[in-house]
C-alpha positions as CSV (number, residue, x, y, z in Angstrom):
1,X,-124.8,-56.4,50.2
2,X,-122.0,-54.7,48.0
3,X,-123.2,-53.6,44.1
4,X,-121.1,-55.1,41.1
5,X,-120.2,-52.2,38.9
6,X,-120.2,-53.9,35.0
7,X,-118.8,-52.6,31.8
8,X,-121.7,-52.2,30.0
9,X,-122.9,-52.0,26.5
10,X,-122.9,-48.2,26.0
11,X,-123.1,-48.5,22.0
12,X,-125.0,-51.2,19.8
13,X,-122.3,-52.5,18.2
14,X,-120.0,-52.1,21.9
15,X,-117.9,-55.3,23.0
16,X,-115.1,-53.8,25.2
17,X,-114.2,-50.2,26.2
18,X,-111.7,-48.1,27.5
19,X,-111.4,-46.8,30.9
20,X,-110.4,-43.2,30.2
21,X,-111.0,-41.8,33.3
22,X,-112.9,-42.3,36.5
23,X,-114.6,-39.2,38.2
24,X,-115.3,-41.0,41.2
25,X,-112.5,-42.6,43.6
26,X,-112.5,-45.6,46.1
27,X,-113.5,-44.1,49.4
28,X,-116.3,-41.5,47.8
29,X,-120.1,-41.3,47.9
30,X,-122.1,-41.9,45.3
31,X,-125.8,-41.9,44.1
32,X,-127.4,-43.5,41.4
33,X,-127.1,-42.0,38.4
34,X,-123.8,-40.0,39.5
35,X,-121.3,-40.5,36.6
36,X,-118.2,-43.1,37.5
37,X,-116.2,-43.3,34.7
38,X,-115.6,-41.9,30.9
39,X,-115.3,-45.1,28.5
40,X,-113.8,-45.1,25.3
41,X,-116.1,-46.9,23.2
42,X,-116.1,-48.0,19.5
43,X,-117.5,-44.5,18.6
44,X,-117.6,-42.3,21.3
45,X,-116.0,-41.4,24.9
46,X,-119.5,-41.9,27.1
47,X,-120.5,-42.2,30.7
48,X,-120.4,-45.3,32.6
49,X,-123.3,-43.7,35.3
50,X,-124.1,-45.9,39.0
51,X,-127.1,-47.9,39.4
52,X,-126.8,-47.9,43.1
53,X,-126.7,-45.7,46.3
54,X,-123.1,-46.0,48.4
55,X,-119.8,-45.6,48.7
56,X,-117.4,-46.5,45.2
57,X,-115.6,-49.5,47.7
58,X,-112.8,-50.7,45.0
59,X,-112.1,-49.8,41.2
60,X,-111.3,-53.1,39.6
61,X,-110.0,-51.7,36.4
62,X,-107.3,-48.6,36.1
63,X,-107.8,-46.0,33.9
64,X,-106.3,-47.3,30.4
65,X,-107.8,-50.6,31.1
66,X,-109.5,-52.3,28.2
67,X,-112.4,-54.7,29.6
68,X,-114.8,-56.6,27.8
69,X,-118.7,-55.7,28.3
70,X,-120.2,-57.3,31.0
71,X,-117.2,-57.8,33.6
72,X,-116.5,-56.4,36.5
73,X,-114.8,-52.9,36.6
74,X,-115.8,-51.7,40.3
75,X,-117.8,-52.8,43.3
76,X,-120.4,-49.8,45.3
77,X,-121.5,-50.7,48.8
78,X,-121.7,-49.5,52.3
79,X,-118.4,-47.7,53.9
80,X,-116.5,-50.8,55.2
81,X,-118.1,-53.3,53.8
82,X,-116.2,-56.3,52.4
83,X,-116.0,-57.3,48.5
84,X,-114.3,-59.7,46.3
85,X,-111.1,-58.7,45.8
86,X,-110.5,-61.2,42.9
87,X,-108.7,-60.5,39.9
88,X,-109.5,-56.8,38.0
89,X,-112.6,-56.9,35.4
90,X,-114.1,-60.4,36.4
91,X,-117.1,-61.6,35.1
92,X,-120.1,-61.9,36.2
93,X,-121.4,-65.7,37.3
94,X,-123.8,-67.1,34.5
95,X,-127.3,-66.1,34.9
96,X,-126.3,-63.3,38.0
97,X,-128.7,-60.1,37.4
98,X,-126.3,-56.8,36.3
99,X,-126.9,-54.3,38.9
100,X,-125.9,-51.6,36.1
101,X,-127.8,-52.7,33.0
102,X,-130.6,-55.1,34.8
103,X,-130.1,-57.4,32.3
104,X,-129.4,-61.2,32.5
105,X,-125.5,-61.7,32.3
106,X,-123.5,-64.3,30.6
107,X,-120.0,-65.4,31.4
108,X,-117.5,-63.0,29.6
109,X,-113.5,-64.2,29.1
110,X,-111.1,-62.4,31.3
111,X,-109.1,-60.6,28.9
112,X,-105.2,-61.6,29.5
113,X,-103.1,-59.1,31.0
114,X,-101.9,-56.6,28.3
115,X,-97.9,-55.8,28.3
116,X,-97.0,-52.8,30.5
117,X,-97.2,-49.6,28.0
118,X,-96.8,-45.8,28.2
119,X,-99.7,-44.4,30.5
120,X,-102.1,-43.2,27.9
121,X,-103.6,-39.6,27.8
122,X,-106.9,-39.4,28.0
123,X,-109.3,-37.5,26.1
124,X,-110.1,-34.2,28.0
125,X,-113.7,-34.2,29.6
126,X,-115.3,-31.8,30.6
127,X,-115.7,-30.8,34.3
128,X,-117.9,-32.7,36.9
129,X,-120.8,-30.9,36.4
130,X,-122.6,-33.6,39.4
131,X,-121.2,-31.2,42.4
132,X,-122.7,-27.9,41.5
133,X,-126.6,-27.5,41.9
134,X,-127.6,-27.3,38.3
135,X,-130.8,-28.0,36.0
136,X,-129.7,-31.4,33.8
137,X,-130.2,-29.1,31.0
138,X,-127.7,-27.2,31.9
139,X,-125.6,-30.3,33.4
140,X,-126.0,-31.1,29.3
141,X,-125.1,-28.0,27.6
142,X,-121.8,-27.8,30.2
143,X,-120.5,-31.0,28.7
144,X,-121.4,-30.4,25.3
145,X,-119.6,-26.8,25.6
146,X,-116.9,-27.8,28.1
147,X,-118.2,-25.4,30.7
148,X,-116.6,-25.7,34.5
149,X,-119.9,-25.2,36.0
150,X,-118.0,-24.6,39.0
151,X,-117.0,-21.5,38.1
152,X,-120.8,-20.0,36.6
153,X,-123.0,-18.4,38.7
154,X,-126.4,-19.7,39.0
155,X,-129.5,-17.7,38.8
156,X,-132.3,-20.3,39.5
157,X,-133.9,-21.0,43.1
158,X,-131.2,-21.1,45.5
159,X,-128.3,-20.3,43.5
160,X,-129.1,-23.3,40.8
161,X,-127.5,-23.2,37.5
162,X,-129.5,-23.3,34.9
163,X,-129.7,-22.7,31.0
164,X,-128.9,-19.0,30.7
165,X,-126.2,-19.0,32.9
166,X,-124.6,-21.8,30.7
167,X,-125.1,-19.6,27.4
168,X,-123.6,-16.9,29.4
169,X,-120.7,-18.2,30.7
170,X,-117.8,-15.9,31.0
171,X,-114.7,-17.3,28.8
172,X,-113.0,-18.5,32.6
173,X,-115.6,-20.9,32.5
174,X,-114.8,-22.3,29.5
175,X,-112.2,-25.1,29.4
176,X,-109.2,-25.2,27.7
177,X,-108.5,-27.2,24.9
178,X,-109.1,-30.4,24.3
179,X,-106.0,-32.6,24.6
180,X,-106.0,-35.4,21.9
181,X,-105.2,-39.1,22.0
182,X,-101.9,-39.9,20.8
183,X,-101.5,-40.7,17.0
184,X,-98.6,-42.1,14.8
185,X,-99.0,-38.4,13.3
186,X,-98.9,-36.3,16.8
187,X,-96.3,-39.4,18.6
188,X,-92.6,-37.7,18.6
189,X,-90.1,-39.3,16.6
190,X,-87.1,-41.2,18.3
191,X,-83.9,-41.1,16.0
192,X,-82.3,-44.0,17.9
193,X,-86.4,-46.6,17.4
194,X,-86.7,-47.6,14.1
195,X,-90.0,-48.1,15.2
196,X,-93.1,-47.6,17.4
197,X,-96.4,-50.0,18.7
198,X,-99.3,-47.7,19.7
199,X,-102.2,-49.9,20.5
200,X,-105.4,-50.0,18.5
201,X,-107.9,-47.7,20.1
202,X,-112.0,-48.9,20.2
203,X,-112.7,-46.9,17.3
204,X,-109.6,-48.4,14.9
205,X,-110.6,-51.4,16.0
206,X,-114.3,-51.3,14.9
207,X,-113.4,-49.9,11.6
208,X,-111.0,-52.6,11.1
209,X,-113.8,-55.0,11.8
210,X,-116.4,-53.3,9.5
211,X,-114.0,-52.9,6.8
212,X,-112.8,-56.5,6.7
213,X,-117.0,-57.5,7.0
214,X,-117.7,-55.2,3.9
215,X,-115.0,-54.9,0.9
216,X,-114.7,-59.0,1.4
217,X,-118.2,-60.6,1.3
218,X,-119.9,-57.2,0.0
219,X,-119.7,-57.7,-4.2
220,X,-118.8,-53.9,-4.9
221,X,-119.1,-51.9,-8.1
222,X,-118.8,-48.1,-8.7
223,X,-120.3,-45.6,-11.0
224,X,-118.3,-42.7,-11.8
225,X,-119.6,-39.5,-13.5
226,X,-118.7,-35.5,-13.4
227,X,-121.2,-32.8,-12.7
228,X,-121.5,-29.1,-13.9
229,X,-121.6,-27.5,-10.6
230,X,-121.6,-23.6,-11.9
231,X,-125.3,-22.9,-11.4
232,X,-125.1,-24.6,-8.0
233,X,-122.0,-22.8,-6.9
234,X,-124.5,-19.4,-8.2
235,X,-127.2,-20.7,-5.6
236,X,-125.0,-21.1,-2.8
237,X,-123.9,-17.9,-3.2
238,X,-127.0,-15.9,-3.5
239,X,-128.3,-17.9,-0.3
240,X,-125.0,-17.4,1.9
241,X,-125.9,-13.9,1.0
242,X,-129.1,-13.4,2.1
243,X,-128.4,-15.3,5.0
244,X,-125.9,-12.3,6.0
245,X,-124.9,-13.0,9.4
246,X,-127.9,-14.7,10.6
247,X,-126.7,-18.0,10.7
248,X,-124.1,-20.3,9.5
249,X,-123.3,-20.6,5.9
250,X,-124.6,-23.3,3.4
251,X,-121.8,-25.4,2.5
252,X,-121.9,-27.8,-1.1
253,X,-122.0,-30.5,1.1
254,X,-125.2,-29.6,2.6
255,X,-126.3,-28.7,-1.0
256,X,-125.2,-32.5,-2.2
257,X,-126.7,-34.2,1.4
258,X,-130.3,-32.7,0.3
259,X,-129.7,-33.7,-3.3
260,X,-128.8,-37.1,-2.7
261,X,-131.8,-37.6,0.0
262,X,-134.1,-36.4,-2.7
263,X,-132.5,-38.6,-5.5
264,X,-133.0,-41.6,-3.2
265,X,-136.8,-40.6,-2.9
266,X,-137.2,-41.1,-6.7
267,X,-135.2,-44.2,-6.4
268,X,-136.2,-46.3,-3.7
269,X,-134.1,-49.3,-4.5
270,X,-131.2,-47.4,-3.9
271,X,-132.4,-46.7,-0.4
272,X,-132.1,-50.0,1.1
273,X,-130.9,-52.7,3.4
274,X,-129.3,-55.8,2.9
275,X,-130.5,-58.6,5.3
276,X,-129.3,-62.4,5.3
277,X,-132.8,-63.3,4.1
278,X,-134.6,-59.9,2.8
279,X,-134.0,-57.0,1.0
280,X,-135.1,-53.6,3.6
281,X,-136.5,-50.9,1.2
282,X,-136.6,-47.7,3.5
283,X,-139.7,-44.9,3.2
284,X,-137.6,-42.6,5.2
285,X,-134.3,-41.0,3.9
286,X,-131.7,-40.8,6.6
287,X,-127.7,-39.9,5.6
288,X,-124.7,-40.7,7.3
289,X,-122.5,-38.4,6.4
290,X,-118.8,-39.3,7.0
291,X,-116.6,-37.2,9.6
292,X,-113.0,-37.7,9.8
293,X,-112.1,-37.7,13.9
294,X,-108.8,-37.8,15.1
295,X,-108.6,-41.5,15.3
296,X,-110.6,-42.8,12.6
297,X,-114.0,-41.9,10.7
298,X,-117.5,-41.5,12.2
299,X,-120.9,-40.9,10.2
300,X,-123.4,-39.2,12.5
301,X,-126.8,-39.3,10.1
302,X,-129.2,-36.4,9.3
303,X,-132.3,-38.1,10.0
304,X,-135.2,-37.1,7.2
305,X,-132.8,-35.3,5.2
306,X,-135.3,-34.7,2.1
307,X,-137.7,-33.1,4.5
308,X,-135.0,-30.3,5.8
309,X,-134.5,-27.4,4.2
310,X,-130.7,-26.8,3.3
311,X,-130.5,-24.3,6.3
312,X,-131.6,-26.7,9.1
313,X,-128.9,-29.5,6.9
314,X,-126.6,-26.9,7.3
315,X,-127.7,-26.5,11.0
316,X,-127.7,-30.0,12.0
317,X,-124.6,-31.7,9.8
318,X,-122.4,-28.6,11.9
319,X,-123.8,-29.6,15.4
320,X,-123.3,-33.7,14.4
321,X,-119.8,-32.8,13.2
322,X,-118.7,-30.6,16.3
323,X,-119.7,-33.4,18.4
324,X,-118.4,-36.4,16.2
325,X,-114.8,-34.6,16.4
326,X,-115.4,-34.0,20.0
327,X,-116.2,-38.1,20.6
328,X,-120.0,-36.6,22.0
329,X,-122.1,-38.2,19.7
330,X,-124.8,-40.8,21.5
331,X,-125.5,-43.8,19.9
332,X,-129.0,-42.7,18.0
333,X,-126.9,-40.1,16.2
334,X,-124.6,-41.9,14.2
335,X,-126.6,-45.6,13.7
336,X,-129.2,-46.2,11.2
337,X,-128.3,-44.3,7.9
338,X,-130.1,-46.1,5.0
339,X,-127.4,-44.3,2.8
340,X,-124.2,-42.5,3.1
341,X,-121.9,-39.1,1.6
342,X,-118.5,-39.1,1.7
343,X,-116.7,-36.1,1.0
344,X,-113.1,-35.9,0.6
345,X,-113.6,-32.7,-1.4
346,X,-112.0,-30.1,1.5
347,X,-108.8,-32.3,1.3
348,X,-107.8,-31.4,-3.0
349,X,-108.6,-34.8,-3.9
350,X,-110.2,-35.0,-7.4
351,X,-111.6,-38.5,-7.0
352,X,-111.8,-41.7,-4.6
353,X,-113.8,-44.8,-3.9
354,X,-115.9,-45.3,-0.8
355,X,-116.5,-48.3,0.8
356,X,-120.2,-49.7,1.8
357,X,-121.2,-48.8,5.7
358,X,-123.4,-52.1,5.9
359,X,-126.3,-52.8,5.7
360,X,-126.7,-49.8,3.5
361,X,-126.4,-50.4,-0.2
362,X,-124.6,-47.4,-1.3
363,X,-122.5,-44.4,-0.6
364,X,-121.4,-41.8,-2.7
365,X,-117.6,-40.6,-2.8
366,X,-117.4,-36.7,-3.3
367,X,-114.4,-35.1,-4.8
368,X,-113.1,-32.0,-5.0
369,X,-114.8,-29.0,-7.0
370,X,-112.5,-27.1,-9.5
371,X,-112.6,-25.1,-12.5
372,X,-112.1,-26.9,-15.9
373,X,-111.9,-26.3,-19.3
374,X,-115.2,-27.8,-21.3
375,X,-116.4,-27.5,-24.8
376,X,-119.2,-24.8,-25.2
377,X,-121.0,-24.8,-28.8
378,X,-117.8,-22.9,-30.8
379,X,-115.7,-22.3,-28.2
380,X,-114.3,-23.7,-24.5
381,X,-115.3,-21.9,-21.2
382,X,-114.1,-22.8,-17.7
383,X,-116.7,-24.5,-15.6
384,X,-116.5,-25.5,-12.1
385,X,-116.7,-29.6,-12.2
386,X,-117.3,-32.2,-9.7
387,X,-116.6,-36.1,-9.7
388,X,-118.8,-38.2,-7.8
389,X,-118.2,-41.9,-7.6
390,X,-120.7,-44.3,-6.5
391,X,-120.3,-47.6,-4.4
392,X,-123.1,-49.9,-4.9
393,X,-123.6,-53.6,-3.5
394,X,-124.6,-55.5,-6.2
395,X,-127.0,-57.8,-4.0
396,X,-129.4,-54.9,-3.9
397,X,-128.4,-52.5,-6.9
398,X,-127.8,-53.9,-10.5
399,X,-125.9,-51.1,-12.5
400,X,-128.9,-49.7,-14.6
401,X,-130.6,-48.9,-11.2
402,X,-127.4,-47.1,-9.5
403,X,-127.1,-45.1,-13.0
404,X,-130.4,-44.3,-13.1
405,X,-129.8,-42.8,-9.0
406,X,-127.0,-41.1,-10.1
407,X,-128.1,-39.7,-13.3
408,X,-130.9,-38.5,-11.1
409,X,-128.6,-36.9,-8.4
410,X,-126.4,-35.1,-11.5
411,X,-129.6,-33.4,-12.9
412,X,-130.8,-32.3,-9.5
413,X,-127.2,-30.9,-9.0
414,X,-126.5,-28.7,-12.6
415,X,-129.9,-27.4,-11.9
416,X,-130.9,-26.8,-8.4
417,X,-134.3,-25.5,-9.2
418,X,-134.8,-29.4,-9.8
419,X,-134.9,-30.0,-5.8
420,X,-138.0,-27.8,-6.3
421,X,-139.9,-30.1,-7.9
C-alpha cells in the first residue's frame, strides 16, 4: 500500500512551509531517510527526509508551493502502483497515522489556490550528498560547507568519503555562491510599475506574528544608559594580540554577550520567563543573540554563555552566525534564549530600542561605539562611549530591578577585570 508523504513540523513554532526544491523526482527510488525535499520554514531551509522504502510515485506540491503542516505533499509506493490523485497538499483523514512523523493527524484546511506569480528562486543547496558513499559526518560537514561530494575523493574502505577528505576538498569541490531569495532591495526596478507584490516568505511571516504578539500585549519599558568602553576596547586588544593567528578574533560583541550572561547571574529576575500563570526564573544563562539574514532576523543562542570563555563565545556566536545567514541553523540552536543582545552597532547607529523575543523578559539594544568628548577632573579627554538601551517587560521586571541589571552590566563593562570576579 502506497506511503503519504506529509508536510511536517520541521521547527516548534512551524505551521506551513515552502517547497524550495525537491531532490527526488516522480519515477525515482528512494529509502528511508533519503532526503525529498528542501522546505522553507519559519527559520530555516531544512530537509523533508522519507519514512518509507519505494519509489517517489507523485509530488503533490510544486516547488514554490506553500502547504500547511500536516497535508499531503507526495505519495512513495511500489513502481506502478496506484494513488490518490486528488487535489495537491490534501489532508490527511482525522485520526489517520503520518507515515513521516508517526504521529496522530488532524484534519488541516486546504490552503486556496495562490494567484499565479513569478517562479521563485530558490535558495542554493548544497549538492546531494545521498549518491556518493560517504560517512554521515562527512554527509554533514558537505552541507554545512557546500561541498559537491561528487567531486572529493574518498579515502575510507572502498573509496568512502569520509571527514578528511571533506576538510580537504580541493576549491572545485566547493560550490559556488549562494544565490539569494529575491528582496524588495535585490528585485530590479520597472520604470513603467509603480509598484511591486513579492509575497511574504515563512520567515517575514513569523516575525510579523511575533511582533504583533509582543509590542501589543507585552507592557514595555526601556532603560537607557552610556558606558565608558576605553579599558575594554584596551582588553580586546591585548587579547586579539596574543591570540595572533591562532584563531579568530574577539569581537565587543562577544565581550558584551559574556558580560551580559554574567550580569544576569547576579540578577536572576532579569533572567526569566513569562508564563500565563507563572513567572520561569532560569539557573542557566542562555543568549540569543540577534543575526540579521537576508530576509528577516534570526537569534541562534549561545547556550551557558557565563560558563564560556570569550574565545569559545567568539568561537561559537561565528559558527551560529555563518549558519543563521546561510538558513542552516536546526531548531535547538536558535529556540530557548532566557535573554537576548541586539547589536546594531556594525551598522553606525548610535542608539535603538529592541523589542521583547517572548517569553524572555528582556533584551538589550547595542549601539554603536565611538569616541566622545567627556569631562576629566580639569580638563575633557576623548573616550570611546557606548549606549545600551534596555527592553524590559514589566510583568516580570519593575524598573529598580532592570537598573539594578544594567548598572551591573555597565560596571562589568568599564572594568573588565570585574568578569573576574
Amino acid at each position: 500500500m502506497a506511503t503519504k508523504v506529509h508536510m511536517e513540523a520541521l521547527s516548534p513554532t512551524m505551521e506551513e512551509g515552502r517547497l524550495v526544491k525537491w531532490t527526488k523526482k516522480e519515477g525515482d527510488a528512494v529509502k528511508s531517510g533519503e532526503t525529498l525535499a528542501e522546505v522553507e520554514t519559519d527559520k530555516a531551509v531544512m530537509e523533508l527526509v522519507a519514512r518509507a522504502d519505494g519509489q517517489l510515485l507523485k509530488v503533490m506540491a510544486p516547488e514554490g508551493t506553500t502547504v500547511p503542516v500536516g497535508n499531503v505533499v507526495a505519495w512513495i509506493g511500489k513502481p506502478g502502483e496506484k494513488v490518490d490523485g486528488g487535489e495537491p497538499s490534501a489532508p490527511a483523514p482525522k485520526g489517520e497515522r503520518s507515515a513521516v512523523s508517526g504521529a496522530r493527524e488532524t484534519p488541516a484546511k486546504v490552503a486556496p489556490a495562490p494567484a499565479p506569480m513569478p517562479p521563485p528562486i530558490p535558495a542554493a543547496v548544497p549538492a546531494d550528498a545521498t549518491r556518493v558513499k560517504a560517512s554521515p559526518l562527512a554527509k554533514r560537514m558537505a552541507k554545512d560547507a557546500g561541498v559537491d561530494l561528487k567531486l572529493v575523493q574518498g579515502s575510507g574502505p572502498g573509496g568512502r568519503v569520509v571527514k578528511r577528505d571533506v576538510e580537504q576538498a580541493p576549491t572545485a569541490a566547493v560550490a559556488s555562491a549562494p544565490v539569494v531569495p529575491r528582496t524588495a532591495d535585490r528585485a530590479p526596478r520597472t520604470a513603467d510599475v509603480p509598484f511591486e507584490d513579492v509575497p511574504l516568505t515563512q520567515i517575514r511571516k513569523t516575525i510579523a506574528k511575533r511582533l504583533a504578539a509582543s509590542i501589543g500585549p507585552i507592557p514595555h519599558f526601556f532603560l537607557t544608559t552610556e558606558i565608558d568602553m576605553e579599558r575594554a576596547a584596551e582588553a580586546r586588544e591585548a587579547l586579539n594580540k596574543q591570540l595572533g593567528e591562532e584563531g579568530g578574533k574577539i569581537s565587543f560583541n562577544d565581550i558584551i554577550i559574556k558580560a551580559v550572561a554574567l550580569a544576569l547571574v547576579q540578577h536572576r529576575a532579569c533572567n526569566a520567563w513569562f508564563q500565563e500563570d507563572h513567572i520561569r526564573y532560569w539557573n542557566e544563562v542562555h543568549i540569543g543573540m540577534a543575526v540579521a539574514i537576508e530576509d528577516g532576523l534570526i537569534t541562534p543562542v549561545v547556550r551557558n554563555a557565563d560558563r564560556k570563555s570569550l574565545r569559545e563565545i567568539g568561537a561559537e556566536a561565528r559558527e551560529l552566525a555563518g549558519r543563521a545567514r546561510n538558513r542552516r541553523l536546526k531548531p535547538e540552536e536558535y529556540t530557548g534564549a532566557t535573554f537576548s543582545v541586539s547589536n546594531l552597532g556594525m551598522f553606525d547607529i548610535d542608539d535603538f530600542t529592541a523589542v521583547i523575543n517572548p517569553p524572555e523578559a528582556g533584551i538589550v539594544a547595542v549601539g554603536s561605539i565611538v569616541p566622545k568628548a567627556v569631562p576629566d577632573g580639569n580638563g575633557v579627554v576623548v573616550r570611546r562611549r557606548l549606549r545600551m538601551t534596555m527592553s524590559c517587560d514589566h510583568r516580570v521586571i519593575d524598573g529598580a530591578t532592570g537598573a539594578a541589571f544594567l548598572k551591573t552590566l555597565k560596571q562589568m563593562l568599564e572594568n573588565p577585570l570585574a568578569m573576574l570576579l
